[in-house]
py3Dmol code that shows the C-alpha trace and the ligand (Angstrom):
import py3Dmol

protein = """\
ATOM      1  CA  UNK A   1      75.410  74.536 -97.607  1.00  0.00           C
ATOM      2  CA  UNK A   2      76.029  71.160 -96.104  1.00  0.00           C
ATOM      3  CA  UNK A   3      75.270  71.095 -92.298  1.00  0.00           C
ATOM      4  CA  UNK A   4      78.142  69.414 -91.347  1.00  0.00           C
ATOM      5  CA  UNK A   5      81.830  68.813 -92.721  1.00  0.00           C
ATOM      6  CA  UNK A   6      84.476  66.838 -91.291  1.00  0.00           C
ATOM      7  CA  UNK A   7      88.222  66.680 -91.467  1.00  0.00           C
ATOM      8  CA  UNK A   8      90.531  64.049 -90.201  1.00  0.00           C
ATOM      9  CA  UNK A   9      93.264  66.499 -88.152  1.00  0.00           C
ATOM     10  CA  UNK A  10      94.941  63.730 -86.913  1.00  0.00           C
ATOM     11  CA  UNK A  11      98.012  63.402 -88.460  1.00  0.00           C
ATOM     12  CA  UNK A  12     101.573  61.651 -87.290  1.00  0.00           C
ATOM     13  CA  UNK A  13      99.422  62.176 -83.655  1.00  0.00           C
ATOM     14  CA  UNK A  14      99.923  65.429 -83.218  1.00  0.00           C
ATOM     15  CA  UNK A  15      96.770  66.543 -82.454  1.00  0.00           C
ATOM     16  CA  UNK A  16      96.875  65.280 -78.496  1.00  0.00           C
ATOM     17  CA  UNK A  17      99.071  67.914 -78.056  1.00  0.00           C
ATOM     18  CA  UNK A  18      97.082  70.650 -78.420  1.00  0.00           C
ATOM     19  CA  UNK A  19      95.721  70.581 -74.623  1.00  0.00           C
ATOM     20  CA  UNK A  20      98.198  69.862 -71.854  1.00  0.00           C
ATOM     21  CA  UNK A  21      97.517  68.349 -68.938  1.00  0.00           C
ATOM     22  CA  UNK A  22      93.592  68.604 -69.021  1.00  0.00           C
ATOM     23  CA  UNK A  23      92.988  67.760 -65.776  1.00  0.00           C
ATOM     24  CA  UNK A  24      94.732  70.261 -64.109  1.00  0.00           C
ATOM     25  CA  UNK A  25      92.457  72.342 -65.697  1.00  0.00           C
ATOM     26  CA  UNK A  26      89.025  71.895 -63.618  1.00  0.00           C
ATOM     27  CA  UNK A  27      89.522  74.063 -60.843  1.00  0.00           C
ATOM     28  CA  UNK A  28      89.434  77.001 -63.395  1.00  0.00           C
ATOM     29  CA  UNK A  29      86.513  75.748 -65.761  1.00  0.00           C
ATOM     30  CA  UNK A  30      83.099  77.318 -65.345  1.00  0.00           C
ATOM     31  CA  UNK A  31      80.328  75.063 -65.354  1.00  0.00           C
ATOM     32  CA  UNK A  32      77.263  75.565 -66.470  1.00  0.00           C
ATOM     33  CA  UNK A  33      74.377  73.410 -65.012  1.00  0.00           C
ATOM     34  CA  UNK A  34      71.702  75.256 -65.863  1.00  0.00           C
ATOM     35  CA  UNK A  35      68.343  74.651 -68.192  1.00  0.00           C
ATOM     36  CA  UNK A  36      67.589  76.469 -71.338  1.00  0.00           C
ATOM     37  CA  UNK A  37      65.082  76.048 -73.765  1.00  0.00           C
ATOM     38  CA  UNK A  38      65.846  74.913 -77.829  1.00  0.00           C
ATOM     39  CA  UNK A  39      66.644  78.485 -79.169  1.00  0.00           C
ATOM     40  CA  UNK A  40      68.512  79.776 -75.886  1.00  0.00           C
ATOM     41  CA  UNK A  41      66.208  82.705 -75.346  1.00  0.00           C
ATOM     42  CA  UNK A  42      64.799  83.861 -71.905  1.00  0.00           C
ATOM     43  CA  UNK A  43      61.677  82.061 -70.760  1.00  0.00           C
ATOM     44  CA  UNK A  44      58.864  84.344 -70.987  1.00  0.00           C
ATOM     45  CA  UNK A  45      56.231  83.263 -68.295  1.00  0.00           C
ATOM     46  CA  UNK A  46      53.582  85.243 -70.581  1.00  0.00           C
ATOM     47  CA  UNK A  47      53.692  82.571 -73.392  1.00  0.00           C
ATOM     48  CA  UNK A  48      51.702  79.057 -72.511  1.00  0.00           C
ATOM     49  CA  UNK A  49      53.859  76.400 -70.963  1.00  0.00           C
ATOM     50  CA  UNK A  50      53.335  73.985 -73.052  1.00  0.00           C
ATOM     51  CA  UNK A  51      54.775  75.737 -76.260  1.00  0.00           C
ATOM     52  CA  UNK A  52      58.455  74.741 -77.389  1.00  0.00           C
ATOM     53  CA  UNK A  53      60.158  78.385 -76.490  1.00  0.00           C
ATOM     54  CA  UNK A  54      58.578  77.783 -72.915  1.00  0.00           C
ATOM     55  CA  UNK A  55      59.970  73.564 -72.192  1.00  0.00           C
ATOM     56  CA  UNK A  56      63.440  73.041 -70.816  1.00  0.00           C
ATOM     57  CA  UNK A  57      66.608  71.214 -71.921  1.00  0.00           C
ATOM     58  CA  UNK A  58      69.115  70.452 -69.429  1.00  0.00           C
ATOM     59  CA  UNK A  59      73.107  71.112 -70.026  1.00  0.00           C
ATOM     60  CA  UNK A  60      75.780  70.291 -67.789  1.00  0.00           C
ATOM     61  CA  UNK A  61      79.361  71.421 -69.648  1.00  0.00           C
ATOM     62  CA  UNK A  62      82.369  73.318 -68.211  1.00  0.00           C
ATOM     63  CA  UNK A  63      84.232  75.417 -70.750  1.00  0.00           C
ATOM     64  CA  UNK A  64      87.390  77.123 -70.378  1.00  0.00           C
ATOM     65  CA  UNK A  65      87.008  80.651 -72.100  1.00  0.00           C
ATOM     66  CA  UNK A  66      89.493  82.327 -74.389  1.00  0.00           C
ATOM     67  CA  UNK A  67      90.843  84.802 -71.856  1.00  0.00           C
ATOM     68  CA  UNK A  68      92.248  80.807 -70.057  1.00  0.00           C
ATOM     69  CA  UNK A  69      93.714  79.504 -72.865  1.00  0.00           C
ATOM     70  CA  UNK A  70      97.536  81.168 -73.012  1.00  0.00           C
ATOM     71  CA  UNK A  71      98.794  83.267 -75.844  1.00  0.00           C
ATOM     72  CA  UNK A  72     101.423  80.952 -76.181  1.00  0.00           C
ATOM     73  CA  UNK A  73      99.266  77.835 -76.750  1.00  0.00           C
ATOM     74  CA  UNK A  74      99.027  75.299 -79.687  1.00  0.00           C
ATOM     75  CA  UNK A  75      95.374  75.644 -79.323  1.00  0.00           C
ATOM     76  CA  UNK A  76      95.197  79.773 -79.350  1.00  0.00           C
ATOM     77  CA  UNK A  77      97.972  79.442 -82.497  1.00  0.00           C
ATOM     78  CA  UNK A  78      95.459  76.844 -84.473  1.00  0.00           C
ATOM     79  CA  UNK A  79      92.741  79.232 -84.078  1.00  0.00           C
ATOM     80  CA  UNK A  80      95.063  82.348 -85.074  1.00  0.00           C
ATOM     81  CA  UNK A  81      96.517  80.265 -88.152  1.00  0.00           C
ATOM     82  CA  UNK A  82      95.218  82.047 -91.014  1.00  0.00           C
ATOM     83  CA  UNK A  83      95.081  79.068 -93.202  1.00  0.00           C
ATOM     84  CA  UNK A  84      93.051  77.465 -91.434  1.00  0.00           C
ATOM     85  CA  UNK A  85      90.432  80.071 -91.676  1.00  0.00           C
ATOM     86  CA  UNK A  86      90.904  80.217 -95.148  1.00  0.00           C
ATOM     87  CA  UNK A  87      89.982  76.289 -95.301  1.00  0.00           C
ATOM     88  CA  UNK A  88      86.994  77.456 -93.467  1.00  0.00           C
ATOM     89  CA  UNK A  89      85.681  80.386 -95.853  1.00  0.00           C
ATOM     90  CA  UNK A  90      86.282  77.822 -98.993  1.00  0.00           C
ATOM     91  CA  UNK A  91      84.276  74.994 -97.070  1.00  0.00           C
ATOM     92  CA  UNK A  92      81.516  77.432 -96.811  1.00  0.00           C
ATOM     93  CA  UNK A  93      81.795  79.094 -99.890  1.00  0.00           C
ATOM     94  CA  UNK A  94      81.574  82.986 -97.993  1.00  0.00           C
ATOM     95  CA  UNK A  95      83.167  85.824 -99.386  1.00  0.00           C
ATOM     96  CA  UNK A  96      84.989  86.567 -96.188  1.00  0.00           C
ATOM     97  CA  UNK A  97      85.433  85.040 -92.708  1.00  0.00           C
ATOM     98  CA  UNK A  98      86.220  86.601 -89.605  1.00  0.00           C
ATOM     99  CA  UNK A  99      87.319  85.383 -86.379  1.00  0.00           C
ATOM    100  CA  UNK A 100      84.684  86.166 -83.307  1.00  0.00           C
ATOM    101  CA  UNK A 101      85.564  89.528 -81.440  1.00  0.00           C
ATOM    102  CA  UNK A 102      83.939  87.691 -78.140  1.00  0.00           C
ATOM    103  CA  UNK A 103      86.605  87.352 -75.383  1.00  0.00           C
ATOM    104  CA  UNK A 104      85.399  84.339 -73.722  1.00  0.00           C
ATOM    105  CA  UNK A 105      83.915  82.517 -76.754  1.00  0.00           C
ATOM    106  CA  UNK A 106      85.810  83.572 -79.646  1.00  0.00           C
ATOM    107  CA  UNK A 107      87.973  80.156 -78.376  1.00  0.00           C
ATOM    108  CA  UNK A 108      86.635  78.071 -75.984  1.00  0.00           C
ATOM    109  CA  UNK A 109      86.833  73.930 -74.507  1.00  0.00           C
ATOM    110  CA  UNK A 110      83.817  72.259 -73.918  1.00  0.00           C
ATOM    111  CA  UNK A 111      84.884  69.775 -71.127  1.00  0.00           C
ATOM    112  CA  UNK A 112      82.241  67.236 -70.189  1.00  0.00           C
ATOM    113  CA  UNK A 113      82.880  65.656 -66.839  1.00  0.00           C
ATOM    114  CA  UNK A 114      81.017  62.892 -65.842  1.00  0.00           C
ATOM    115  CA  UNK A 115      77.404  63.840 -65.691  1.00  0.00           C
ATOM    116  CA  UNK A 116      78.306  66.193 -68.271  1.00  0.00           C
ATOM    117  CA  UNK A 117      75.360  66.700 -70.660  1.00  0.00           C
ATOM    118  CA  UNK A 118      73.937  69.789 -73.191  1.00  0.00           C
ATOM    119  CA  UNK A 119      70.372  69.987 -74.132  1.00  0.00           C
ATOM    120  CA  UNK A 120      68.432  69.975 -77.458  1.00  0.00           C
ATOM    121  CA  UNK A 121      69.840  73.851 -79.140  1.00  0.00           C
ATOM    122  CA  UNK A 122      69.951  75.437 -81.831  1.00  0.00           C
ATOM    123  CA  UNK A 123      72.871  77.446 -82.114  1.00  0.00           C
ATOM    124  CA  UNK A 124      73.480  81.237 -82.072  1.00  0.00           C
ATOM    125  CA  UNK A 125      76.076  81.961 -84.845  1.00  0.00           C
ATOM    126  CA  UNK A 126      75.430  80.327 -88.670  1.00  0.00           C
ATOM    127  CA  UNK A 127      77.905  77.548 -87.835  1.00  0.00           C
ATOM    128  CA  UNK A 128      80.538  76.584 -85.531  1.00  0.00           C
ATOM    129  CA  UNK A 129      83.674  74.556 -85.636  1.00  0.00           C
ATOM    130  CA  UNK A 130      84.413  72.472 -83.473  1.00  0.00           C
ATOM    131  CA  UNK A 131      87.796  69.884 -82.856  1.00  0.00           C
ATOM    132  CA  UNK A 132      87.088  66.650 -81.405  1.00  0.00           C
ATOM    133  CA  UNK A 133      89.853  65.960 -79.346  1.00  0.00           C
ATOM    134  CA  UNK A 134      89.351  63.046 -76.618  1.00  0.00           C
ATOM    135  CA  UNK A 135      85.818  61.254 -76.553  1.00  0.00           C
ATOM    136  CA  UNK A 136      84.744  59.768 -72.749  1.00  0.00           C
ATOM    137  CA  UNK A 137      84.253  56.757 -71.530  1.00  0.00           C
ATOM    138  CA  UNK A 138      80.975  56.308 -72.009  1.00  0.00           C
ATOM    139  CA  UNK A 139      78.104  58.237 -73.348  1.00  0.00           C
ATOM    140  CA  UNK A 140      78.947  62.116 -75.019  1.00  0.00           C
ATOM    141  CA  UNK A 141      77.100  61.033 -78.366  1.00  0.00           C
ATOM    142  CA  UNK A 142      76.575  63.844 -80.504  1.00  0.00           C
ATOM    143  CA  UNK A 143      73.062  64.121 -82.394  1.00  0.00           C
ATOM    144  CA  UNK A 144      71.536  66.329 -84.409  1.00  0.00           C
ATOM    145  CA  UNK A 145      68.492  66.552 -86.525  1.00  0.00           C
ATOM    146  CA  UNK A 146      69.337  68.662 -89.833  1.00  0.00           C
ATOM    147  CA  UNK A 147      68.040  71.626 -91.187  1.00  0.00           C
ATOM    148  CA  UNK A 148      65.067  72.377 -88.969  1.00  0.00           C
ATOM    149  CA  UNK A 149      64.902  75.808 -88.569  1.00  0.00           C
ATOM    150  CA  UNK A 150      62.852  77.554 -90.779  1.00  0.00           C
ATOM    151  CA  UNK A 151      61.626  74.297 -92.042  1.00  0.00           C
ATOM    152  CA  UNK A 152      57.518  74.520 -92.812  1.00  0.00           C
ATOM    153  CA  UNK A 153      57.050  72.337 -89.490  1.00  0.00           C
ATOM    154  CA  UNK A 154      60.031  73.916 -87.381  1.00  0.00           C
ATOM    155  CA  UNK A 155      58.284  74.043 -84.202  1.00  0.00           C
ATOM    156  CA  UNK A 156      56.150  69.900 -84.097  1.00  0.00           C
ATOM    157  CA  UNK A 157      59.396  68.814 -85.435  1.00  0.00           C
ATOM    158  CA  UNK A 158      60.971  70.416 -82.073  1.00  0.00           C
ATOM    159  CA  UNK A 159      58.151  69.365 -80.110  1.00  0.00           C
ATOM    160  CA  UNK A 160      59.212  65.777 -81.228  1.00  0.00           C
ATOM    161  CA  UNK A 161      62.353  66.040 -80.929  1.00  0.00           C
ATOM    162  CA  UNK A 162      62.165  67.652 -77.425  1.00  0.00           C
ATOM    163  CA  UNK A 163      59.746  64.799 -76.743  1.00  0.00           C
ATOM    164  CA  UNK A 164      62.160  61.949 -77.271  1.00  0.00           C
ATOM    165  CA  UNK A 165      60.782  61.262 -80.975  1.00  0.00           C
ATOM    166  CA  UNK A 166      63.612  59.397 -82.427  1.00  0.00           C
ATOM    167  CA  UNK A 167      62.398  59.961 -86.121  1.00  0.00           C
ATOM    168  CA  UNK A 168      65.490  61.637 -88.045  1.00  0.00           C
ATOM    169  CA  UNK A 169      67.614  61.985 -85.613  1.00  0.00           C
ATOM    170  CA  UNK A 170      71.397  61.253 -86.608  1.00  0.00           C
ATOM    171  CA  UNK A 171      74.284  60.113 -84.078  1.00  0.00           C
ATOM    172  CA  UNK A 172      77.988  61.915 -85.270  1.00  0.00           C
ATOM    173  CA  UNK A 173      80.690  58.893 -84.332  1.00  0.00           C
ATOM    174  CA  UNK A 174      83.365  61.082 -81.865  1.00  0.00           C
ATOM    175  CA  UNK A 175      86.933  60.416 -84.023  1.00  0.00           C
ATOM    176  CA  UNK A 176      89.468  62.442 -82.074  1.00  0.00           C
ATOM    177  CA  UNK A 177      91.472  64.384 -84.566  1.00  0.00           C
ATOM    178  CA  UNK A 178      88.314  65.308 -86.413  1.00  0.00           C
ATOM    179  CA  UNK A 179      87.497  68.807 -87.100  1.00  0.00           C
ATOM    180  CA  UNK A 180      83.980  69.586 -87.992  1.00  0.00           C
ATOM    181  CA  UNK A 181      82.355  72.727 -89.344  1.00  0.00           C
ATOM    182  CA  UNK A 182      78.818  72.446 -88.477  1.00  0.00           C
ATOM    183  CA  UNK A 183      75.735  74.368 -89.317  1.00  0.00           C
ATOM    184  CA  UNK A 184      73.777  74.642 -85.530  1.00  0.00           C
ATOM    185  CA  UNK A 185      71.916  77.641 -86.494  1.00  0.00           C
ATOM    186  CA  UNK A 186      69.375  75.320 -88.883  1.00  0.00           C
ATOM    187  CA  UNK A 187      70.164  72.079 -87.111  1.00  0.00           C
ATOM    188  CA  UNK A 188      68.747  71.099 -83.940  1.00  0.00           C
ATOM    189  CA  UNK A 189      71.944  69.212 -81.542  1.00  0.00           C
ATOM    190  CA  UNK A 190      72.510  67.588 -78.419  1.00  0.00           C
ATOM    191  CA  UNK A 191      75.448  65.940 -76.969  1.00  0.00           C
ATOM    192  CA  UNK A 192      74.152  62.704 -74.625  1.00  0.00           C
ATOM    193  CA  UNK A 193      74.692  62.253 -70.947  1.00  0.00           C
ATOM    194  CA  UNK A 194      78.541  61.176 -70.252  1.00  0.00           C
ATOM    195  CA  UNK A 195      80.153  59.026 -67.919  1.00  0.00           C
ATOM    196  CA  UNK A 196      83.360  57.803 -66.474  1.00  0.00           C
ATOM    197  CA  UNK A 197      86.548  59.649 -65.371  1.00  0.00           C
ATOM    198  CA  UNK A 198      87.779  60.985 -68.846  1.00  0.00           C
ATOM    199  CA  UNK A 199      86.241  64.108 -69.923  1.00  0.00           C
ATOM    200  CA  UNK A 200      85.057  64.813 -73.479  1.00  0.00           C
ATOM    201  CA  UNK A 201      87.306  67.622 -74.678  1.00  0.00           C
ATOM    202  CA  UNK A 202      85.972  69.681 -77.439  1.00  0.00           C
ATOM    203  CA  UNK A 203      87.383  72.986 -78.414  1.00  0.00           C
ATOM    204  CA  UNK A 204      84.883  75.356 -80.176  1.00  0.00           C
ATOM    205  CA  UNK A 205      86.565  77.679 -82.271  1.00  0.00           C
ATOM    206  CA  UNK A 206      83.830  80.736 -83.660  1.00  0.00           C
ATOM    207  CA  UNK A 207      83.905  82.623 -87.138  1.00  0.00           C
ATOM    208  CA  UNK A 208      81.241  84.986 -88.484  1.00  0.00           C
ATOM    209  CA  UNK A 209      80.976  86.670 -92.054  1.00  0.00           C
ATOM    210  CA  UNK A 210      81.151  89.696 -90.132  1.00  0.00           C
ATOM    211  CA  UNK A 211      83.380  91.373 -88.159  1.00  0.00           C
ATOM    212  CA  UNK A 212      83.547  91.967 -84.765  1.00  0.00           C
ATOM    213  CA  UNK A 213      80.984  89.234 -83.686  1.00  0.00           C
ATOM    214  CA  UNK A 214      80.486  88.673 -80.178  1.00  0.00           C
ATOM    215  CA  UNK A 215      77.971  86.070 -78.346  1.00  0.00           C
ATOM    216  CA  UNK A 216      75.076  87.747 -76.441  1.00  0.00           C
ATOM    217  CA  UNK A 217      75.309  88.508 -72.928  1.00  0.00           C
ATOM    218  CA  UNK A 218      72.455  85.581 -72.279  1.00  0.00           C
ATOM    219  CA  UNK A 219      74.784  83.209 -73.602  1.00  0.00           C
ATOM    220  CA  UNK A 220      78.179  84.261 -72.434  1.00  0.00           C
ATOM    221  CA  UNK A 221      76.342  84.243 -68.737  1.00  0.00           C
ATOM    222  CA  UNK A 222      75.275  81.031 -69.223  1.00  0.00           C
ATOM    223  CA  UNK A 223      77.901  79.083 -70.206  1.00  0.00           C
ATOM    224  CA  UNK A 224      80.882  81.390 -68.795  1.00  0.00           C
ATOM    225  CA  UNK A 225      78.849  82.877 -66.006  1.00  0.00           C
ATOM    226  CA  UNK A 226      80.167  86.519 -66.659  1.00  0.00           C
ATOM    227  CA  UNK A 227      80.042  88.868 -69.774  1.00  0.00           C
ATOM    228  CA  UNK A 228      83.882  89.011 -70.115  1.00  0.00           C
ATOM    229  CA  UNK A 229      83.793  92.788 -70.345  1.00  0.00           C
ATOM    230  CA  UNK A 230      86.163  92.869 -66.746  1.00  0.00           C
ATOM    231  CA  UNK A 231      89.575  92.051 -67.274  1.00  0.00           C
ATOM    232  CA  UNK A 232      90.836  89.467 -65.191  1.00  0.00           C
ATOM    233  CA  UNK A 233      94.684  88.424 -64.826  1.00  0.00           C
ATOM    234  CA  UNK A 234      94.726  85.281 -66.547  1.00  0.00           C
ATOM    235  CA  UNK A 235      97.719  82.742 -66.767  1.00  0.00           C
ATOM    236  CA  UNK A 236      98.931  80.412 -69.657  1.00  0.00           C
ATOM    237  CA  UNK A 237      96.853  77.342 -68.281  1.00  0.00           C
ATOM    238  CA  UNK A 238      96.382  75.059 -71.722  1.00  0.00           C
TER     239      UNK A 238
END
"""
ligand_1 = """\
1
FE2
Fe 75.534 73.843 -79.974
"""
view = py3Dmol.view(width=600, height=400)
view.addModel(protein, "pdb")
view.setStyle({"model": 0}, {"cartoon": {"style": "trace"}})
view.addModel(ligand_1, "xyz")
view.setStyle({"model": 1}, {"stick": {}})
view.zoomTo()
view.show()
């Protein structure tokens, strides 16, 4: 499977639309500013500190969870739009595609405010989708090295990485209208320190083979700072 795929969404403009009035919108993001290490596990103090599981990334990033964005919103209908997820399952070649089950990440807007930064990761889930929708001022670069995990030198390729080795490491140009179906599982990513007054809007939109697919608890903390399994009265807000 290719790591990454990109489509040009930006047709006759209408893809601004899809968030209104972003700005409105920080008083009800969650941001986590936080450190983590590559794979997004717990530390565990046991381990020596100067393995890769132990050393710390840092990750700056509000996101608006799905339980924000309104029922009633061009960005909740793109992500309900069956054809779309059929585009999706072809891309990747699966038998069958689901939508995530997760109620804060199923959907969710990465908004990077100045300052705004995410770590070296690997993702959780086999891939993830993601819309480019506004890129900042300055900075927000989005780099990966491919297909690392599970490689025979996973972990010194990390360490390099981690390190600040720039060997293999690719930059993604931000295009706003692009949609991009990404492999993060195998592929170790980072998006660069941002700055300036206009946030880097990227909705995430999640899919699994299976059904019924929810992020761990870990994560959803993390980046959400709850587990979503409260109800809370939510409004229409994008
Ligand atoms: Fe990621």
């Amino acid at each position: 499977m290719a790591y990454a795929f990109c489509l040009d969404l930006s047709v006759q403009g209408h893809w601004p639309n899809l968030l209104k009035k972003p700005i409105n919108l920080a008083a009800m993001l969650f941001f986590c500013n936080s450190t983590h290490n590559a794979y997004l596990t717990e530390d565990d103090s046991s381990l020596p500190r100067d393995i890769v599981e132990r050393q710390q990334e840092k990750t700056f990033v509000g996101s608006v969870p799905y339980d924000r964005i309104g029922a009633d919103t061009r960005l909740r209908s793109l992500y309900l739009w069956d054809p779309l997820k059929e585009f999706i399952r072809l891309v990747l070649g699966k038998t069958e595609l689901h939508r995530f089950a997760d109620p804060l990440g199923a959907c969710s807007v990465n908004v990077f405010v100045d300052g705004g930064e995410h770590g070296w990761h690997f993702d959780e889930s086999e891939f993830t989708v993601t819309l480019m929708l506004q890129a900042p001022e300055k900075g927000g670069a989005f780099e990966y090295v491919p297909l690392v995990r599970g490689a025979a030198e996973e972990k010194k390729i990390v360490q390099n990485v981690l390190n600040g080795d720039r060997t293999g490491v690719h930059d993604l140009p931000f295009a706003a209208g692009t949609l991009l179906i990404f492999g993060g599982q195998q592929t170790i990513h980072r998006v660069t320190r941002v700055s300036g007054t206009q946030p880097r809007l990227v909705p995430v939109l999640c899919y699994s083979e299976k059904p019924d697919m929810k992020n761990s608890e870990s994560v959803r903390k993390l980046f959400w700072g709850r587990t979503g399994k409260a109800s809370i009265a939510s409004q229409a807000l994008l």
